[in-house]
C-alpha positions as CSV (number, residue, x, y, z in Angstrom):
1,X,0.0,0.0,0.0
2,X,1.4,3.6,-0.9
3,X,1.3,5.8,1.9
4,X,-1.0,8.8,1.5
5,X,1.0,12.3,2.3
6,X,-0.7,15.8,0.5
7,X,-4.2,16.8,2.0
8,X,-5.9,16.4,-1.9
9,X,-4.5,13.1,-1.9
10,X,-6.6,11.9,1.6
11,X,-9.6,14.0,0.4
12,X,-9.8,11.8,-2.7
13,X,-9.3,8.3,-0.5
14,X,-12.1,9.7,1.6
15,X,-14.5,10.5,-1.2
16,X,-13.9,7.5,-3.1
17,X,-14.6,5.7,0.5
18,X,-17.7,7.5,1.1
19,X,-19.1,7.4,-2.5
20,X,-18.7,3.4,-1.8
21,X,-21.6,3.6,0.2
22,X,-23.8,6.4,-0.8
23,X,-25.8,6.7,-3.7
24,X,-28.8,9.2,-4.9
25,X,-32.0,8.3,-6.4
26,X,-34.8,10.6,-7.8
27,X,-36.5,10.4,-4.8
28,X,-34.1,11.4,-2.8
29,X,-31.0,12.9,-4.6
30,X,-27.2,13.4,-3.0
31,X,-26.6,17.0,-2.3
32,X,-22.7,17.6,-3.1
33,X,-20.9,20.2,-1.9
34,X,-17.7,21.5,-3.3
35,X,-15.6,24.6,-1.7
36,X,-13.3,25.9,-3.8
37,X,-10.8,28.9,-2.8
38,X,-13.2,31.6,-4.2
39,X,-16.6,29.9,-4.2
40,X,-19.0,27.1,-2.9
41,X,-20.8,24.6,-5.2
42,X,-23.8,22.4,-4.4
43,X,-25.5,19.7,-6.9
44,X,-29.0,18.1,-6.3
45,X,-27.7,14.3,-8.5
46,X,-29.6,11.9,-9.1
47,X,-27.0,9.0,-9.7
48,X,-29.5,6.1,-11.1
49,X,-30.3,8.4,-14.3
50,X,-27.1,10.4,-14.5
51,X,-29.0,13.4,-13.8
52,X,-28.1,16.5,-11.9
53,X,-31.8,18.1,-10.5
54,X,-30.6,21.4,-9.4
55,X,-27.9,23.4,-8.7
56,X,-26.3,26.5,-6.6
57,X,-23.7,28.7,-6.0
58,X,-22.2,31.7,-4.5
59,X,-21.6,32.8,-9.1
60,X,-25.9,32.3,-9.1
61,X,-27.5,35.9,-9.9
62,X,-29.1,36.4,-6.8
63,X,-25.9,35.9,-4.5
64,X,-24.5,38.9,-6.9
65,X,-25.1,41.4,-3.1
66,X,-22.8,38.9,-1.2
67,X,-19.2,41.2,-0.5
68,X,-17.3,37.5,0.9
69,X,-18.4,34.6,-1.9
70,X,-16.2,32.0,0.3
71,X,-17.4,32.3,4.3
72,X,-20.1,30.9,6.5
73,X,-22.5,33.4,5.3
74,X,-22.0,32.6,1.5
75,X,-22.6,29.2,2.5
76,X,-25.8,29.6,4.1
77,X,-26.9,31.1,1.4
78,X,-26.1,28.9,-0.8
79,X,-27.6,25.4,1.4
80,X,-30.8,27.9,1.7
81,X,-30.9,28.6,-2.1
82,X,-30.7,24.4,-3.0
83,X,-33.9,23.5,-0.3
84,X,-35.9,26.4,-1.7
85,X,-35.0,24.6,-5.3
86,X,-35.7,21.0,-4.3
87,X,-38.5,22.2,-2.9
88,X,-40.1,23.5,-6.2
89,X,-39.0,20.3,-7.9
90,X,-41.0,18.4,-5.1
91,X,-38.0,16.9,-3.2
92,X,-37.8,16.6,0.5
93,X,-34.9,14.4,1.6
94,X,-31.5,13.7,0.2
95,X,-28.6,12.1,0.9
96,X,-25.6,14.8,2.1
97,X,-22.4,13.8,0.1
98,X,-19.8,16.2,1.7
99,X,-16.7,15.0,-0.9
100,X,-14.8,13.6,1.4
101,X,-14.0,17.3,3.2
102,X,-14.6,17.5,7.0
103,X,-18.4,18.6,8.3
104,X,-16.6,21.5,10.0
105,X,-17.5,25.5,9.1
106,X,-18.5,26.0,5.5
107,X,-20.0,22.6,5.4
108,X,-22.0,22.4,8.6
109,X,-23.5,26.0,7.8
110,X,-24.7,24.4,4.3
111,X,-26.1,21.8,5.9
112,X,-27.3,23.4,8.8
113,X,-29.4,26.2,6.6
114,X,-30.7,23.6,4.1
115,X,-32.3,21.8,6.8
116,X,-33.8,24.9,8.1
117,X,-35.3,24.9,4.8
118,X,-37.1,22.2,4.7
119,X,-34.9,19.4,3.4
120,X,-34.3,16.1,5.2
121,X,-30.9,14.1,5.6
């Protein structure tokens, strides 16, 4: 076995180990989130079909008022934004796919604000 050493390398081992056990369906998607240095991501998939159901992000119109695209607040935003969108498409619970990054910070206020929106995990 080859030892592991940068921080993308064990991010990738984690998401391959997670995605090993969780999968989406069109009733009830996998929300993935993705942080990158300047924005956050999130993806309604529905992995049976190959389908993604809905997207947001901090680069979506209305988040144009946001000064910081990459905080806590941007995230919140952004988990509030997908339940308000799974909402309209009729879903109600998912499956939270966090891509193998720790549910600390930018994550947990995702999660936190899309379950104060209505959506189940």
């Amino acid at each position: 076995m080859i030892k592991k050493t940068s921080k993308k390398e064990l991010r990738q081992s984690r998401h391959l180990r997670m995605r090993n056990k969780i999968s989406g369906t069109s009733e009830t998607p996998r929300l993935c989130v993705y942080t990158s240095l300047q924005h956050i991501y999130v993806q309604l998939i529905d992995d049976v079909n190959g389908v993604t159901l809905a997207t947001a992000s901090t680069l979506d119109k209305e988040m144009t008022d946001l000064a910081n695209k990459k905080n806590i607040d941007a995230a919140k935003r952004v988990g509030g934004s997908i339940a308000e969108k799974a909402k309209e498409k009729g879903i109600t619970s998912v499956v939270f796919d966090r891509n193998g990054r720790r549910y600390h910070g930018k994550v947990s206020a995702l999660a936190d604000a899309a379950r104060e929106n209505g959506l189940v995990f």
